[in-house]
C-alpha positions in Angstrom: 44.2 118.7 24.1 47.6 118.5 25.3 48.2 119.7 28.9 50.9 122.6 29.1 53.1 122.3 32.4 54.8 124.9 34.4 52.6 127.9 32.8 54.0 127.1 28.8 50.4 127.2 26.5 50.8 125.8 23.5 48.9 127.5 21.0 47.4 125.6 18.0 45.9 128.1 14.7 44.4 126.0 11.9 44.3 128.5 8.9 42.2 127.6 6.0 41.8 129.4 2.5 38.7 128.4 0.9 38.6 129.2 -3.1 35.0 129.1 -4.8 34.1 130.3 -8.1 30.6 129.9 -8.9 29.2 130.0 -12.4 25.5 131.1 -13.0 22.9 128.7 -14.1 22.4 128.4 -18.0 25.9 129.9 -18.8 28.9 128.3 -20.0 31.7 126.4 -18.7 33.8 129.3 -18.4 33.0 128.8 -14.3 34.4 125.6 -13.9 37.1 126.7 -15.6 38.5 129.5 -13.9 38.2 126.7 -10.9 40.1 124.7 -12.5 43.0 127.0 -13.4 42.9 128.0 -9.8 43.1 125.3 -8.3 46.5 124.3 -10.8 48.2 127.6 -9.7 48.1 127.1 -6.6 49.6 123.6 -6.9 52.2 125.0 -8.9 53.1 127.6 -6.1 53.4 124.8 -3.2 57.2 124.7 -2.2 58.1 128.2 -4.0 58.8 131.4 -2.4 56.7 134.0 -0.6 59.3 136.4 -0.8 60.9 138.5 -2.9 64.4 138.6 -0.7 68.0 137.6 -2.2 68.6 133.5 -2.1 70.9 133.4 1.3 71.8 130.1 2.7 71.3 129.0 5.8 73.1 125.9 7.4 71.7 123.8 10.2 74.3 121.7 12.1 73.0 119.6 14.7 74.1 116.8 17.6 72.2 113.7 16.2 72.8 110.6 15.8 72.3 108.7 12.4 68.6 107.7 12.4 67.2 109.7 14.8 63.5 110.2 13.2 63.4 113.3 16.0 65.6 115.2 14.0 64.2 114.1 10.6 60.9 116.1 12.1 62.8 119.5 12.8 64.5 119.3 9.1 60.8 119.3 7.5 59.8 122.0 9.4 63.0 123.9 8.7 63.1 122.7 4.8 59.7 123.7 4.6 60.1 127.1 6.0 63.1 127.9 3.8 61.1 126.9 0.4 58.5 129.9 1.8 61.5 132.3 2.2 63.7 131.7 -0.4 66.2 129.7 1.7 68.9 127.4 0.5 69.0 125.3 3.1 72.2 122.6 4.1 72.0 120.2 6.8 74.9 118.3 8.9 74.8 116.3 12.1 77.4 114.3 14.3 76.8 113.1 17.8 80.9 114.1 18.8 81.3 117.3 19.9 84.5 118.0 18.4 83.1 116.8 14.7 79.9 118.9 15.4 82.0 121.9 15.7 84.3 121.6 12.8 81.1 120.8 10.7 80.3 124.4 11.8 83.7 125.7 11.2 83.4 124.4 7.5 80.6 126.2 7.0 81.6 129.6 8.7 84.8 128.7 5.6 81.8 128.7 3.0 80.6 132.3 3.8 76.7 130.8 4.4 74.8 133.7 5.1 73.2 131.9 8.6 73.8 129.1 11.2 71.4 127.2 13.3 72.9 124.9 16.2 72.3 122.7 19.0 74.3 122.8 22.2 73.8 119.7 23.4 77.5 119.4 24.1 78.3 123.2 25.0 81.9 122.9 25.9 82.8 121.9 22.6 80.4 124.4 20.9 81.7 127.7 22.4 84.6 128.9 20.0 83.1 128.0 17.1 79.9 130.0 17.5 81.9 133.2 18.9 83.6 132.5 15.6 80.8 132.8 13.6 79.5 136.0 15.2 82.7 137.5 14.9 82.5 136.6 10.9 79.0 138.6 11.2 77.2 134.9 10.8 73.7 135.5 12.7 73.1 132.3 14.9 70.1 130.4 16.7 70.5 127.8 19.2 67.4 125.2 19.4 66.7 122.2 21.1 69.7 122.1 23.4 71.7 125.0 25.0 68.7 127.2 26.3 71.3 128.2 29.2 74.7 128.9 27.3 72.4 130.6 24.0 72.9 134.4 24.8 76.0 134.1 26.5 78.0 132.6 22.9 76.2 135.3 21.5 73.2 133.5 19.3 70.4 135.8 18.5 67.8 133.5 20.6 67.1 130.2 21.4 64.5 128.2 20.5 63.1 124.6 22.0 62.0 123.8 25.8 63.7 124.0 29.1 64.7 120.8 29.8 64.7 121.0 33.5 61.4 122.6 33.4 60.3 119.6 30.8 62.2 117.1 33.3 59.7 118.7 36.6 57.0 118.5 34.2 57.8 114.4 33.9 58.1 114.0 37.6 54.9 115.9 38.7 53.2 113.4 35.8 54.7 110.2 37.7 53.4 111.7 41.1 49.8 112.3 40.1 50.0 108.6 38.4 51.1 107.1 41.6 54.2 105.7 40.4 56.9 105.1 43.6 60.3 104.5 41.6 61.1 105.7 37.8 64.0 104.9 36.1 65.9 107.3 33.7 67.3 106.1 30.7 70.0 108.2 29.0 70.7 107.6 25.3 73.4 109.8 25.0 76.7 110.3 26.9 77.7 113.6 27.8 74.4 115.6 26.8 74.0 118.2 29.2 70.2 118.5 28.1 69.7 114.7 28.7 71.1 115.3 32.3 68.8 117.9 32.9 65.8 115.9 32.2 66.5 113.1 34.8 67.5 115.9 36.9 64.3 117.8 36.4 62.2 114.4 37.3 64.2 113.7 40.6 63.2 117.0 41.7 59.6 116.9 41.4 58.8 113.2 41.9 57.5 111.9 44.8 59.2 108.1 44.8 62.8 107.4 43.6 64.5 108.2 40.2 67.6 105.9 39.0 69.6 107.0 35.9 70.4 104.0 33.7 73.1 105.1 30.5 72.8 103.5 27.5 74.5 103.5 24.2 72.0 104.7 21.8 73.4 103.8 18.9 72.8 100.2 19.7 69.0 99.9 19.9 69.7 95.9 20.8 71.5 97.1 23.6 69.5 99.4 25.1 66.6 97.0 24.6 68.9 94.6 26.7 70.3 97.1 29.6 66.6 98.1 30.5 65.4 94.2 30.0 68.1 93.5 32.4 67.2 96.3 35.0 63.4 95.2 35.0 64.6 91.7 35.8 66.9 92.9 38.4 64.7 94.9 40.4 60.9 94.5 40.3 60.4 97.6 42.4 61.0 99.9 39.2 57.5 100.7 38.1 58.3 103.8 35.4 60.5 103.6 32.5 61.3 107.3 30.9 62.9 107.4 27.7 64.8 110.3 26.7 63.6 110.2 22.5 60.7 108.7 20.9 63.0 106.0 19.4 63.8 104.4 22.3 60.1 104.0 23.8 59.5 101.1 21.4 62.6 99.6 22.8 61.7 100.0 26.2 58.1 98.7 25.6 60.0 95.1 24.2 61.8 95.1 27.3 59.2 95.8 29.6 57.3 92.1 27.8 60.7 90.2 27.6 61.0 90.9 31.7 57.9 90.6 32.7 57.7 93.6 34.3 54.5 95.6 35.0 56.3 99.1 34.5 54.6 101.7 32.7 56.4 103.1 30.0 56.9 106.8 29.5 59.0 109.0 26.9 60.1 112.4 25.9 59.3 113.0 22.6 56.6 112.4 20.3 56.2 110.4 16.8 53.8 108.0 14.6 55.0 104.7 17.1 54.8 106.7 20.3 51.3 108.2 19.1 49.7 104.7 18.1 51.6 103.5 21.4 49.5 105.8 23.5 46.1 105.2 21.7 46.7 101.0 22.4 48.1 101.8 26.1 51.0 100.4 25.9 52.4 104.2 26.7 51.4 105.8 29.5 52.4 109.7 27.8 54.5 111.8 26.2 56.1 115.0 26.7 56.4 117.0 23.2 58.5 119.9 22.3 57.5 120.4 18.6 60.6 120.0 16.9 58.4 120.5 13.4 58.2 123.9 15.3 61.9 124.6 16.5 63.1 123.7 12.4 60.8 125.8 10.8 61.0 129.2 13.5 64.6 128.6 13.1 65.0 129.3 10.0 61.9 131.8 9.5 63.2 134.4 12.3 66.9 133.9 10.6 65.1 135.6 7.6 63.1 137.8 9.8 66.6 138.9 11.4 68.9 139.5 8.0 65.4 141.3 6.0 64.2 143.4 8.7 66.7 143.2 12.0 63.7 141.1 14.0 64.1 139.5 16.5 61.7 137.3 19.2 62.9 136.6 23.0 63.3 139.5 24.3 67.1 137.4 25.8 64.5 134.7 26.8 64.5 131.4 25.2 61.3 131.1 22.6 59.7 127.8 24.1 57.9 124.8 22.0 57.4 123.2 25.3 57.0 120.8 27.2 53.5 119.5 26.5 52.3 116.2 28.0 50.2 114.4 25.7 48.4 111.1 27.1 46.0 108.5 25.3 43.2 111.8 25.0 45.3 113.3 22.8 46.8 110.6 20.5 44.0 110.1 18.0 44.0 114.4 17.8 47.4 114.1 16.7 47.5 111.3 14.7 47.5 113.0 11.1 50.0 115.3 12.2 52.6 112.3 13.4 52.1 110.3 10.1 52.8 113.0 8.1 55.9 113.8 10.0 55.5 117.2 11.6 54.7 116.2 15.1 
């Protein structure tokens, strides 16, 4: 399976509940039909609550972009875990820092009961979240933020390290004897996206070059990477920042005629079938089906019995590199949306 860097296991449990109901030879079909009833309740219980607790509501206001898939991954995990808990759960996004946090303020204004962030932009992020705990709102960080998490006062954090996942990337380039990487940023003024290229030009052996895109414009980052294959031949690692881009980056890499290999952060159904037909080299995943869904289940844990996991430390989903081994493994998993 996946490879775990810098001492972060990922642990995988596969629970199964196996129903029979066996009838005795010669009798009825009273057997069968006790199956049968069983197997209709527990259709009818999929997506209703396990719990018996009041019907809070917990908002989720994040620092995508419109159509990132990455972030359609940690809503299913997160809707998913507040249909189990009895969660109303509202979702909001905007890539400006500014609009992020007044998309917070608005709902500290509607009295929801919890907040979950991102901090990808932490400057702009810091009143509002010492707002919210002043209000008595409980928050959690994931994703991005790991370092400002505790001190705006958020319960925990929950995602990877991205320098930690950034090392991880450049010790991966080393042992594949690449000599010069470059690092493409999709986002202006993400401190986690920094951290990353930062985090590979520490541990890589050859040279690392930062190339900023605008990732709203998949044409255009298609065109800046095209052009920086064309323009220096030496380059012989591309690193995306977000599963989105690697398919981008993989057109480029054919329009130059460039023998790069291409490499991303992230994971999704492209990037998985990408790495089973080589035309990826690997992937690092953080599980954001993981970082939704604990999100919003240790939100309920905190405001039904006080819980909470961390211990100050951030609760880490990764980093995990997954190569062309693991891709068929996790190729359910992608289609369906939760990895």
């Amino acid at each position: 399976m996946a490879r775990a860097r810098t001492g972060v296991r990922a642990l995988g449990a596969v629970l199964a509940a196996v129903l029979g109901v066996t009838a005795l030879a010669g009798c009825s079909s009273t057997g069968g039909k006790r199956a049968e009833d069983a197997r209709r309740a527990a259709e009818n219980a999929r997506g209703k609550a396990a719990v018996t607790t009041p019907r809070w509501t917990f908002a989720m206001v994040t620092h995508s972009g419109d159509g990132d898939t990455f972030w359609d991954i940690v809503q299913k995990g997160a809707k998913e875990a507040a249909a189990k808990d009895n969660i109303n759960f509202l979702y909001a996004h905007s890539d400006e820092g500014q609009q992020q946090a007044q998309l917070v303020d608005s709902y500290i204004s509607k009295k929801v009961d919890a907040l979950i962030v991102t901090l990808a932009k932490p400057d702009a992020m810091k009143a509002v979240v010492a707002k919210a705990t002043a209000a008595g709102i409980p928050v959690i960080t994931v994703n991005s933020g790991s370092a400002q998490s505790e001190e705006y006062g958020a319960l925990t954090h929950i995602g990877q390290d991205e320098s930690v996942a950034g090392e991880a990337v450049g010790e991966e380039l080393t042992e594949r004897g690449r000599k010069k990487a470059l690092c493409v940023l999709h986002e202006q003024g993400n401190v986690g996206h920094e951290q990353r290229c930062a985090g590979v030009k520490k541990t890589f052996g050859g040279q690392v070059q930062n190339l900023y895109v605008d990732g709203t414009n998949m044409p255009d980052v298609q065109a800046s990477i095209e052009a920086k294959l064309q323009a220096d031949r030496s380059v012989d690692a591309v690193v995306t920042l977000g599963a989105p881009f690697a398919d981008a980056a993989v057109q480029a890499k054919k329009t130059a005629g460039s023998d790069a290999e291409i490499d991303t952060f992230d994971l999704n159904a492209k990037v998985a079938a990408g790495l089973e037909q080589g035309t990826l080299g690997f992937a690092v995943d953080q599980q954001p089906y993981l970082q939704g869904y604990e999100a919003v289940d240790l939100l309920w844990l905190y405001k039904y019995n006080a819980d909470v996991l961390g211990g100050g430390r951030p609760v880490l989903t990764g980093p995990q590199i997954i190569t062309e081994k693991d891709a068929a493994q996790l190729r359910e998993y992608t289609e369906r949306g939760t990895r």
